[in-house]
N, C-alpha and C positions, 0 to 999 in steps of 0.2 A: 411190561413195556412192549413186548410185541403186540399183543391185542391193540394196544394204543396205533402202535402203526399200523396193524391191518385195517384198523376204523377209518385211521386219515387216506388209505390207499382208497380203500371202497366209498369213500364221500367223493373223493376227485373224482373217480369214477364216475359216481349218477351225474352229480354237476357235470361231466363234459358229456355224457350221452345224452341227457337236457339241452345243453347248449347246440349240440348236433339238429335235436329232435325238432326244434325251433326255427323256420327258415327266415336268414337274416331279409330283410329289406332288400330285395332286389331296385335296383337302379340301372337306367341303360346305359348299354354300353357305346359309346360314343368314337369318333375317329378323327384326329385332328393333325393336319398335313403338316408340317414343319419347314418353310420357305429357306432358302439362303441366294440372295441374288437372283429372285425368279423361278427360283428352282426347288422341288421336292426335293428334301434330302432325306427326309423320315416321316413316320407316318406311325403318329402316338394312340395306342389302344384304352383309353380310360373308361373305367367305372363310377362312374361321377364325380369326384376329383382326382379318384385313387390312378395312379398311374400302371396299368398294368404287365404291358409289353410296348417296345417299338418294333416296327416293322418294315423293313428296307420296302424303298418304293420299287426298287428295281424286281423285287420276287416275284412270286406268282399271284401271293396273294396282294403283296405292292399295287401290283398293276390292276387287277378287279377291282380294289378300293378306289385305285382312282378313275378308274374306266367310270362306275356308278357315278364316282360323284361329278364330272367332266360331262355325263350326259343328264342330270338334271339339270346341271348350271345352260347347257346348250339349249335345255328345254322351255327356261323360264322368257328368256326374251320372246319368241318364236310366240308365246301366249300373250305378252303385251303386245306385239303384233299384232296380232290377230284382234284385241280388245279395241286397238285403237283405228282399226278398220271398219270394225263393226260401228264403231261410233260416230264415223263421220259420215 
């Protein structure tokens, strides 16, 4: 009976250092604000659907998240601007 359980211990074994061995599917990581009244209240870290942390807007890292994304949004008009100048 013991040999019996050392076989079942040593099978879970390779199966999970296999499963280690095998890098799963990486997917990006994405950031998405959580509004209430206009306002950031959080700021959801996900892995494609998986939800992985939330992150106070007010921290340090809060604030870079939004800093980024506050200056692409500032940047995209500023280019149709500019499109629509060239054009006339």
């Amino acid at each position: 009976m013991q040999e019996n359980e050392t076989a079942a211990v040593e099978s879970s074994a390779s199966e999970q250092s296999t499963e280690q061995a095998t890098p799963a599917p990486t997917e990006e990581i994405t950031y998405h604000a959580v509004e209430k009244d206009g306002q950031v209240t959080a700021i959801w870290e996900m892995r494609g659907r998986k939800h992985l942390r939330t992150i106070d807007p007010r921290s340090r890292q809060g604030l870079e998240i939004l800093r980024l994304y506050t200056a692409d949004q500032q940047d995209e008009p500023s280019a149709q601007q500019s499109d629509e100048a060239a054009s006339a």
